[in-house]
C-alpha positions as CSV (number, residue, x, y, z in Angstrom):
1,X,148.2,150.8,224.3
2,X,149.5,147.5,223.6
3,X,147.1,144.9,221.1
4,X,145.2,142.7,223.0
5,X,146.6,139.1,223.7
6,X,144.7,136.0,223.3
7,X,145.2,135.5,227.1
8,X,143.8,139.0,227.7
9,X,140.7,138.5,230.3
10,X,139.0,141.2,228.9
11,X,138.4,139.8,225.0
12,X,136.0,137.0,224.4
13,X,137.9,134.1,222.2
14,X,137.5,134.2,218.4
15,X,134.6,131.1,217.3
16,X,135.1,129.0,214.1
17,X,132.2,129.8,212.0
18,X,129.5,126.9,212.0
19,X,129.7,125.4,208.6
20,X,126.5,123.0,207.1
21,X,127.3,119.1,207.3
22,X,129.1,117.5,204.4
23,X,127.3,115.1,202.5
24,X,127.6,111.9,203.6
25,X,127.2,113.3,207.0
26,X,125.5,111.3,209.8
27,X,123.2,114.0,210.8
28,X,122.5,114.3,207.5
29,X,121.5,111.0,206.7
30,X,119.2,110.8,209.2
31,X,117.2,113.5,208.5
32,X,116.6,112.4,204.9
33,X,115.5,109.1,206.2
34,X,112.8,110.6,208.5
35,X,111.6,112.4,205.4
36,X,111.1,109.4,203.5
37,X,109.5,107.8,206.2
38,X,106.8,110.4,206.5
39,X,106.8,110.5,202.6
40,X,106.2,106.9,202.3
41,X,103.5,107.0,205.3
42,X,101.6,109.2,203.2
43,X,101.9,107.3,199.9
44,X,101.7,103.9,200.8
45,X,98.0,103.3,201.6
46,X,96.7,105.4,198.8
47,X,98.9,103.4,196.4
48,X,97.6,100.1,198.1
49,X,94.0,101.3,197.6
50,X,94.7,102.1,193.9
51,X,96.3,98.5,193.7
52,X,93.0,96.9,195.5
53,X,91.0,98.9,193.4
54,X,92.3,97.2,190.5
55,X,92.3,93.8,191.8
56,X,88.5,94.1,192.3
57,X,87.8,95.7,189.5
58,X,89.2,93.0,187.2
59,X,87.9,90.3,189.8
60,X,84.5,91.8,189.6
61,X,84.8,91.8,185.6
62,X,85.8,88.3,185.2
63,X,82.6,87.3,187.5
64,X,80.2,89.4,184.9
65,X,81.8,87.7,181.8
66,X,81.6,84.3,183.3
67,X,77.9,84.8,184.5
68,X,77.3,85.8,180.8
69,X,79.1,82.9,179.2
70,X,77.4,80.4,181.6
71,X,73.4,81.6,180.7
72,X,74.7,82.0,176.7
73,X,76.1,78.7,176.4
74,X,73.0,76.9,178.4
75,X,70.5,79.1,176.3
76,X,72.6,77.7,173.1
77,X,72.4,73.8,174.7
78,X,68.8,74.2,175.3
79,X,68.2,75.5,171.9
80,X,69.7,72.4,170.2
81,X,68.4,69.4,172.8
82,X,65.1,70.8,171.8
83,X,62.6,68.3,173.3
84,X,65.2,66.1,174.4
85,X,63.5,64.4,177.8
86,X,67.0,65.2,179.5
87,X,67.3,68.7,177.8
88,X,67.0,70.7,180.8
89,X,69.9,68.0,182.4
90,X,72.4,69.0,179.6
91,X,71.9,72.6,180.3
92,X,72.6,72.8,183.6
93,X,75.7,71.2,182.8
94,X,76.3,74.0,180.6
95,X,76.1,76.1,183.6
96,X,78.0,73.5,185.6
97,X,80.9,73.6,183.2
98,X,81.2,77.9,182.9
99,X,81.2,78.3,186.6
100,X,84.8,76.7,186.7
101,X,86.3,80.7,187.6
102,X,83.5,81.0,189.8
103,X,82.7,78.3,191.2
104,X,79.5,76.6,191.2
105,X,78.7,77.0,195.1
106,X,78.3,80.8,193.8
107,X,75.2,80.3,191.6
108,X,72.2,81.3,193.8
109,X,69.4,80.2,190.7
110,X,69.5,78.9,187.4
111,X,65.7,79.3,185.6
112,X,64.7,77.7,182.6
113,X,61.4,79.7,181.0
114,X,59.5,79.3,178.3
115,X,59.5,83.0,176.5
116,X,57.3,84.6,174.3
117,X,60.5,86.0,171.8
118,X,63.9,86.9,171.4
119,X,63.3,89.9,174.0
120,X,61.4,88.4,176.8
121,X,63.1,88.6,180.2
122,X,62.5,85.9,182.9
123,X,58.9,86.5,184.3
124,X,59.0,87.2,188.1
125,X,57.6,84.4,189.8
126,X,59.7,82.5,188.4
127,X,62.6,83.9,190.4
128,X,60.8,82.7,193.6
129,X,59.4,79.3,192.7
130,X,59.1,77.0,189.4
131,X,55.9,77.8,187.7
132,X,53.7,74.9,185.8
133,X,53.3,76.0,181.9
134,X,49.4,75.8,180.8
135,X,48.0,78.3,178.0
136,X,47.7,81.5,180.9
137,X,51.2,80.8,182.4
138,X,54.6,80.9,181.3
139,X,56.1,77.6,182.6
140,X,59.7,77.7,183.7
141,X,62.2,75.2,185.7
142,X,64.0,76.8,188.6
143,X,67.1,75.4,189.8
144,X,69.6,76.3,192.9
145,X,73.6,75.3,193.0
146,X,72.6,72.0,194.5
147,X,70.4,70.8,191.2
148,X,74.1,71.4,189.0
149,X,75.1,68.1,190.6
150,X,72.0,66.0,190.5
151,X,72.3,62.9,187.8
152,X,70.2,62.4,184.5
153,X,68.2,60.5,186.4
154,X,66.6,62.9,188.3
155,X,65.3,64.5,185.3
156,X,62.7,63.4,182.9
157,X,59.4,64.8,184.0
158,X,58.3,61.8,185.5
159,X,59.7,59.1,187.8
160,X,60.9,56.3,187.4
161,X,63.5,56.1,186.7
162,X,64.5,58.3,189.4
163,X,62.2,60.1,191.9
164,X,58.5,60.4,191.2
165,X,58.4,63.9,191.0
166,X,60.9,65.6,189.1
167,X,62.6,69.4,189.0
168,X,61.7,69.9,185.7
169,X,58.4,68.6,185.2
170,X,57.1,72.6,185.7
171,X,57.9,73.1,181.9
172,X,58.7,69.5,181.0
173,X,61.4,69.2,177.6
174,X,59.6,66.7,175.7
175,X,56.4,69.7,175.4
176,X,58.6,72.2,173.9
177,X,57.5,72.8,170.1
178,X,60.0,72.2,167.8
179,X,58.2,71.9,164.5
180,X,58.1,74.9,161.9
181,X,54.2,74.6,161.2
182,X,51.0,72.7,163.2
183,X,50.4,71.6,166.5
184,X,53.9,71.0,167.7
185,X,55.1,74.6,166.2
186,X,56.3,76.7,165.4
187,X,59.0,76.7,167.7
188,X,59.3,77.8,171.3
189,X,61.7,80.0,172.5
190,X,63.7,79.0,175.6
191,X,65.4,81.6,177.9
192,X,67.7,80.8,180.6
193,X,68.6,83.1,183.5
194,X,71.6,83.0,185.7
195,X,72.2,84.7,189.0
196,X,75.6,84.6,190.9
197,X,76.6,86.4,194.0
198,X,80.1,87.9,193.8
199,X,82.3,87.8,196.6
200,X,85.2,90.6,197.3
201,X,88.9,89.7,196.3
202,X,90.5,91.5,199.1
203,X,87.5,92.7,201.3
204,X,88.1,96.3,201.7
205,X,84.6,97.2,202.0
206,X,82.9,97.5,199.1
207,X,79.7,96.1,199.5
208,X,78.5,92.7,198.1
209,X,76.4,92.3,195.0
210,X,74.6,89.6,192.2
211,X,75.4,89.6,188.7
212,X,72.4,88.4,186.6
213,X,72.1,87.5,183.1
214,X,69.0,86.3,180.9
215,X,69.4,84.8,177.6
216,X,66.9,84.1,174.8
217,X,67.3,81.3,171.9
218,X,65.2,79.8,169.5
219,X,64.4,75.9,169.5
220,X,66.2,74.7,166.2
221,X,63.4,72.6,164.5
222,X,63.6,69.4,164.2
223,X,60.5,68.6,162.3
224,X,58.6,70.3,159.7
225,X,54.9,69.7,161.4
């Protein structure tokens, strides 16, 4: 018997072994790119959370430090203007000049109480409404964003110059004790408290919130009686 020809009908032809794609391939290529693409579909929006995350974060931190600074520096400014008849006028301007990071417009109250010592905390109704001092009540001044930008004029207790009626004629500045001994002391304690609303960065849902801060100081004497 003779050996089979490659023309012999009867024999299937020899096939080349199939051999993996070299790199650098086409086919190749493309399948590593569809794996990235997947890869990166699965990454990407946890990696942008993480970086929004971050963003608020700090955002929401800068808002609580500037709250803070704003209701220390007025509680320091209304600590030093003592009775002054505009004191209450160069606080707010305190206030006025922290918000610069956070902008005024954000400040939902600013209230100016009288406090009973280094650890007293703003009295409730005060956070609704401006309450008149007297010997049963704690009197207190409370302000909204719009009083930041009112002139000295408006202030004083009692008009004129200015309006008639003024915002902080509740706990007027010029009846603040400032003495160390007798009638006019010893000195009153003056606490200011700040509220702000903080607005989202980025808005990816977290909900809104207020940061609040209350601040007690001394009136430095002026006088010994």
């Amino acid at each position: 018997m003779g050996a089979a020809g490659a023309d012999d009908p009867g024999m299937e032809p020899r096939r080349a072994p199939v051999r993996p794609s070299p790199p650098g391939h086409p086919a190749r290529r493309v399948t590593d790119r569809g794996s990235a693409i997947v890869e990166t579909a699965l990454v990407a929006p946890l990696f942008l959370l993480l970086v929004f995350g971050v963003l608020e974060v700090g955002y929401a931190w800068l808002g609580r430090t500037t709250v803070t600074n704003m209701s220390v520096s007025a509680a320091r400014v209304g600590s030093g203007q003592a009775d002054d008849v505009l004191a209450d006028h160069a606080l707010l301007r305190a206030v006025q000049g922290g918000a610069a990071s956070l902008g005024s417009a954000r400040i939902t109250m600013v209230v100016v109480y009288r406090a009973t010592g280094p650890d007293d905390r703003v009295p409730a109704a005060c956070r609704s409404a401006s309450v008149t001092n007297s010997t049963t009540a704690r009197g207190c001044n409370r302000y909204v964003a719009a009083d930041l930008l009112r002139p000295s004029t408006d202030f004083g207790c009692v008009g004129p110059p200015g309006p008639a009626t003024k915002p902080d004629r509740f706990w007027c500045p010029t009846t603040r004790k400032t003495a160390l001994q007798g009638a006019k002391g010893p000195p009153d304690y003056v606490g200011v408290y700040v509220e702000a609303a903080h607005d989202q960065l980025v808005g990816i849902g977290w909900p809104a919130f207020t940061f609040t801060q209350d601040t007690v100081m001394r009136i430095e004497p002026r006088t010994l009686s």
